[in-house]
SEKOLBA-149741 format. One record per residue (C-alpha): residue in one letter; x, y, z. Coordinates in steps of 0.25 Angstrom, whole numbers, padded with zeros to 4 digits, always signed. Each point is the difference from the previous one (the first is absolute). Example, Ala and Ser with C-alpha at 12.3 -4.5 7.8 and 13.67 -1.06 7.14 Angstrom:
BEGIN
a+0049-0018+0031/s+0006+0014-0002/
***
This chain:
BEGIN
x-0694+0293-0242/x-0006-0011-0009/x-0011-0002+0010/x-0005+0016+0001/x-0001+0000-0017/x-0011-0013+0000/x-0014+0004+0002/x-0010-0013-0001/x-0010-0006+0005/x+0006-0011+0004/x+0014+0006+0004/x+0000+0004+0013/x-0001+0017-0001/x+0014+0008+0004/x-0007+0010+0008/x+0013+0010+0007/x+0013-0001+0005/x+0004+0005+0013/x+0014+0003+0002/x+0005+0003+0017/x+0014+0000+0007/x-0001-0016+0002/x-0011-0005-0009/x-0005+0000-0014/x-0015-0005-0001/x-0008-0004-0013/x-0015+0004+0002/x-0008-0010-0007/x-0014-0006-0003/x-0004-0010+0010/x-0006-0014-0004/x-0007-0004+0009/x+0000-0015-0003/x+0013-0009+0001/x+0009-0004-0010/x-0003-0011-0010/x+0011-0010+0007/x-0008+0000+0011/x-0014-0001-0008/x+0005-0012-0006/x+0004-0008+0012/x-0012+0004+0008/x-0010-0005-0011/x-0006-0014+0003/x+0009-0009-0008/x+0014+0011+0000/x-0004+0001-0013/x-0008+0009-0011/x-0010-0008-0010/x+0002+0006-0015/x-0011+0009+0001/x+0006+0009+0012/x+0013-0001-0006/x-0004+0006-0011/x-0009+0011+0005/x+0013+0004+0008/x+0012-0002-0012/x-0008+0009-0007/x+0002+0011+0009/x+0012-0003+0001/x+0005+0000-0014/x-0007+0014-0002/x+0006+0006+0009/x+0016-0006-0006/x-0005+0003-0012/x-0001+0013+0005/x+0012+0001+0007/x+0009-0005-0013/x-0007+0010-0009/x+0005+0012+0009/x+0014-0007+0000/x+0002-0006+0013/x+0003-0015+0003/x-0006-0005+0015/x+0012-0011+0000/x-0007-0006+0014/x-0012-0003-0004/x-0008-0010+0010/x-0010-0005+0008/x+0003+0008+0013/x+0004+0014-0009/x-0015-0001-0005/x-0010+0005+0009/x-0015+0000+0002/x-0010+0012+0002/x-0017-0001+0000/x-0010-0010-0004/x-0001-0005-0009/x+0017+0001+0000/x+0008+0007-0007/x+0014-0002-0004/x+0011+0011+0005/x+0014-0003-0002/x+0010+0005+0010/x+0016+0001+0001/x+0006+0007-0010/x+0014-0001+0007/x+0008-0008-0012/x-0007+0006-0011/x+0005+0006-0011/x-0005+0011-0009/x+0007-0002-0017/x+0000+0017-0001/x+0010+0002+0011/x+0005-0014+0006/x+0013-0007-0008/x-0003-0015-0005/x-0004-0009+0011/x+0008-0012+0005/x+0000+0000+0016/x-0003-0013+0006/x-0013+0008+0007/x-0012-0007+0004/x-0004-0012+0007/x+0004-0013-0001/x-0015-0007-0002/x-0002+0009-0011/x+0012+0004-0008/x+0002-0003-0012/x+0011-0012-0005/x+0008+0011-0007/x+0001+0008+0013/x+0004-0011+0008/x+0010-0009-0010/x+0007+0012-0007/x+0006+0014+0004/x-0003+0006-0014/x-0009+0011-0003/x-0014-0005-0003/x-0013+0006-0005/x-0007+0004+0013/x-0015-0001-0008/x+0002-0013-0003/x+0005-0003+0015/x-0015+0008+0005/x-0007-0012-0010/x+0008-0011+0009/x-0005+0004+0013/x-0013+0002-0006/x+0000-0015-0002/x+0007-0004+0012/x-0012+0009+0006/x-0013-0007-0009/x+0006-0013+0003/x+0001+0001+0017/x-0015+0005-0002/x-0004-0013-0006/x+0010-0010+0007/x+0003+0006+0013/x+0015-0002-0001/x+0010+0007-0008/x+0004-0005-0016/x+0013-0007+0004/x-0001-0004+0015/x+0002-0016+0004/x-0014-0006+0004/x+0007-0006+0011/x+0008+0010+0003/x-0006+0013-0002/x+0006+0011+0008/x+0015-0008-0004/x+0004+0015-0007/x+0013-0009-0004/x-0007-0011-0007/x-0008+0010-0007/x+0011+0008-0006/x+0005-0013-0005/x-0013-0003-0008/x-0001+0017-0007/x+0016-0004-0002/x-0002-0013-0007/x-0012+0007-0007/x+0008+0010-0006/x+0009-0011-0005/x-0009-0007-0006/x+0001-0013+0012/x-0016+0001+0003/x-0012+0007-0005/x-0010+0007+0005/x-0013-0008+0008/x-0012+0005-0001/x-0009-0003+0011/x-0010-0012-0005/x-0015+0006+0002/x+0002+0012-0010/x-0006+0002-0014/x+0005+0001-0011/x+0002+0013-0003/x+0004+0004+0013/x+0013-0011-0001/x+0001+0006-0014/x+0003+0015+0009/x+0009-0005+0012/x+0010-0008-0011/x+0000+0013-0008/x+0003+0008+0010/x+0010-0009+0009/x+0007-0003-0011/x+0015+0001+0001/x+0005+0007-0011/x-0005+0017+0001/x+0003+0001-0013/x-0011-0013-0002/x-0010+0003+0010/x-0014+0007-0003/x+0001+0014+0002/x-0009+0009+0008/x-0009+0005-0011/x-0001-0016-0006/x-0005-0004+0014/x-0011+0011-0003/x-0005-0006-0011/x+0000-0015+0007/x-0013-0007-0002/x+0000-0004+0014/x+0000+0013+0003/x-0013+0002-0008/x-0005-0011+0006/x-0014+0000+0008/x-0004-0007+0015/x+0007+0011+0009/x-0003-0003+0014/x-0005+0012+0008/x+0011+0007+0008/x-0002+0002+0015/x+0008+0005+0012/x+0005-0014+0010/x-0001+0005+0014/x+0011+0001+0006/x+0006+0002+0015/x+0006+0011+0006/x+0015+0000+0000/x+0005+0010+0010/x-0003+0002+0014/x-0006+0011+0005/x+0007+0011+0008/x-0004+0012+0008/x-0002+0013-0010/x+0007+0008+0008/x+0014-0007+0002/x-0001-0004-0017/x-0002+0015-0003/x+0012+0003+0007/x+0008-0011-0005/x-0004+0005-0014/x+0003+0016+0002/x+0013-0005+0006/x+0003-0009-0014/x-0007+0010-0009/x+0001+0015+0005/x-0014+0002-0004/x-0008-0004+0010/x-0010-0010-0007/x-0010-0002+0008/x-0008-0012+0002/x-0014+0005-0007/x+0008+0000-0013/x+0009-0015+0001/x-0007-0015-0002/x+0012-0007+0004/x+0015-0001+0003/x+0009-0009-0005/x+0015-0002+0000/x+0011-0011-0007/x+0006+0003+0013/x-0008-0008+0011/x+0008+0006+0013/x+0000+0015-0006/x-0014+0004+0004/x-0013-0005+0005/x-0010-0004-0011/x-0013+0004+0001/x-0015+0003-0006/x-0007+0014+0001/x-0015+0000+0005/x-0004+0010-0009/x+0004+0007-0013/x-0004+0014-0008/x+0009+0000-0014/x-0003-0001-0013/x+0006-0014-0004/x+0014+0003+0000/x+0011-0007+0005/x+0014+0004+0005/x+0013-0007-0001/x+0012+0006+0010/x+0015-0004-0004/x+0006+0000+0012/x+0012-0007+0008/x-0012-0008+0006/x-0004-0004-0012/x-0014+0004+0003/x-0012+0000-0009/x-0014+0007+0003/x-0012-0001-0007/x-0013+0009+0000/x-0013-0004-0001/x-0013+0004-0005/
***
């Protein structure tokens, strides 16, 4: 697996894989923040200043930069796969589910991903592209919803019109329109999103050129800190959870060990919050028909 070969600071860790009659569960480190989608569009104005941006690319580029040095391509890279831990935070990217490792995988040329943040080669053609170059796309498409608070190619009228979007990346590719930079940004940081949203992958800035971009280097980070946020789930007796979970697992987790539940599948179980936890900062991903998740907390 692509994920269990990554150890980095700003990867969330591969801790076990557990393996029953009806489930298959990822232990992993637990972050104990949110993910960056939601940091953005909590923030005063749904928006990062240049600073903060910065302070928080950086992670994230260290730890790509990682990831394509060991061989393996994310190709789904985003807002919500990036995840939040301490304070001041600390990137840990999450999801390795469309990834692909150059050692053992053949040449990628899936239409994997989502749509905000796919590249224009992924989504105009069915040939096979260069998955590096894609990463350095979503990068973009990243950077720029933490400074404009909406996505590269959306209609400011229009925004969640997924249609009128894909027109635009389509056009884009086609060379019918251009890239527009939100208005309020320096220079160099212009300079980096045109770069890096740049149509062409054999013609867009690579991973290790955006290193070596001076607004990168540049000074004024803004200090990083954690956004309150609200609870999520509701609460539910221990006891009935701890059954529901031995019943889905087999293992009998109890409660002492579980922050939350959660579930893509909002009829198939109760969510809920434990009241109190004693791991090590792990957290536990269960592959089940239910299509349940749990995390652990520290």
């Amino acid at each position: 697996m692509n994920h269990y070969s990554l150890e980095h600071d700003n990867i969330i860790r591969f801790k076990e894989l557990i393996v029953t009659h009806n489930s298959l569960a990822i232990v992993m480190e637990y972050a104990r923040s949110e993910d960056l989608f939601s940091y953005v569009t909590k923030s005063y104005e749904k928006k990062l200043d240049e600073g903060l941006s910065r302070s928080l690319f950086k992670q994230l580029i260290c730890g790509i930069d990682y990831m394509h040095n060991m061989g393996i391509c994310h190709r789904d890279l985003k807002l919500e796969n990036t995840l939040l831990s301490g304070n001041p935070l600390q990137i840990k990217i999450c999801d390795f589910g469309y990834s692909k490792n150059a050692h053992f995988h053949s040449n990628p040329h899936s239409k994997v991903g989502t749509f905000a943040y796919i590249a224009p080669e992924i989504l105009c053609t069915g040939a096979a592209y260069d998955a590096k170059a894609v990463d350095v796309w979503s990068l973009g498409a990243m950077l720029h919803v933490m400074l404009a608070g909406i996505f590269p190619f959306c209609d400011l009228m229009d925004p969640n019109n997924d249609q009128k979007q894909k027109k635009r990346v389509t056009d884009f590719w086609h060379g019918r329109c251009s890239y527009q930079p939100p208005q309020h940004l320096s220079e160099d940081c212009v300079d980096l999103l045109q770069k890096m949203l740049h149509a062409s992958p054999t013609q867009r800035i690579s991973l290790d050129q955006v290193k070596m971009h001076p607004w990168l280097s540049a000074t004024g980070n803004s200090s990083i800190s954690v956004l309150p946020s609200a609870p999520l789930f509701s609460k539910q007796p221990k006891e009935e959870l701890e059954e529901r979970l031995g019943q889905v697992t087999g293992h009998g987790i109890g409660l002492q060990h579980l922050d939350f539940v959660a579930t893509t599948q909002p009829n198939s179980i109760d969510l809920g919050i434990a009241s109190s936890f004693d791991s090590d900062g792990i957290g536990i991903e269960v592959g089940h028909s239910q299509e349940m998740q749990y995390m652990m907390s520290n």
